[in-house]
C-alpha positions as CSV (number, residue, x, y, z in Angstrom):
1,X,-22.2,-40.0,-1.6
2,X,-20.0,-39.8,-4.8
3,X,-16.4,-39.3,-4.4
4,X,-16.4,-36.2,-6.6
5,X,-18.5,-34.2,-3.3
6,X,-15.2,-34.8,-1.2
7,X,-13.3,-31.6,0.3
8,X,-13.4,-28.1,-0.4
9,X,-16.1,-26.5,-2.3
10,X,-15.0,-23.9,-5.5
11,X,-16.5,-20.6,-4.5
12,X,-18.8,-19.1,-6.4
13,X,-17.6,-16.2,-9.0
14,X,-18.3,-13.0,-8.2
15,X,-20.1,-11.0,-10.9
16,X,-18.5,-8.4,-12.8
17,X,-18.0,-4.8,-11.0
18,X,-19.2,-1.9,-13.5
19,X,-17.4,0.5,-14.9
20,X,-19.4,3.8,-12.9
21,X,-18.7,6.7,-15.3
22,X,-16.7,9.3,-12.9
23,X,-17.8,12.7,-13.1
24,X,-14.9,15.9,-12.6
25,X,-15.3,16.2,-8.6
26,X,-14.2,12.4,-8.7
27,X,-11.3,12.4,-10.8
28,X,-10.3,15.9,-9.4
29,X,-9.9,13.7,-5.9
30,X,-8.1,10.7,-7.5
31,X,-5.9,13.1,-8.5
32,X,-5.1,14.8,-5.9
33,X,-4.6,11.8,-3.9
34,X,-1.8,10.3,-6.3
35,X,-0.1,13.6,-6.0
36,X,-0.3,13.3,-2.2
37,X,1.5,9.9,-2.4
38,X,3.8,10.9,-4.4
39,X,4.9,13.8,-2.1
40,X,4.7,11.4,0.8
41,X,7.2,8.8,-0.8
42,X,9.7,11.9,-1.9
43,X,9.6,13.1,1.4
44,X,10.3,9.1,2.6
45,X,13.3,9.2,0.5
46,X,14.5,12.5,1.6
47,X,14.3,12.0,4.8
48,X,15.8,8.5,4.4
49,X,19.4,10.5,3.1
50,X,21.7,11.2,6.0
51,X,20.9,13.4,8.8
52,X,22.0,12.3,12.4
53,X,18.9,10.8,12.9
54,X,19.2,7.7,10.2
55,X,22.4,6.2,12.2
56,X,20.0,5.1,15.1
57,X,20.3,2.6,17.8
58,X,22.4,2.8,20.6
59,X,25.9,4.2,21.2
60,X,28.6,2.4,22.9
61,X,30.8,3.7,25.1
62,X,34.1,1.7,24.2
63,X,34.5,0.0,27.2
64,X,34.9,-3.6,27.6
């Protein structure tokens, strides 16, 4: 046994993915996906702003 065997082994590379032409249907849906997540994160960020519910937690009474 060499010394150059010792510990962890390097994986192996994976090959390259290919590029896979997309066709209209496809990039109609990738589209309509980012404009989804971008009307979910607005809607975050509104709903984020004031309102009564963004105080949270619980309220104290005052007494000691």
């Amino acid at each position: 046994m060499s010394g150059r065997q010792g510990g962890k082994a390097k994986p192996l590379k994976a090959p390259k993915k290919k590029q896979t032409d997309l066709d209209e249907e496809d990039l109609a849906f990738k589209q309509k996906q980012m404009a989804d997540a971008k009307a979910r994160k607005e809607m975050a960020a509104k709903a984020g702003k004031g309102g009564p519910l963004s105080g949270g937690g619980i309220k104290k009474s005052g007494k000691k």
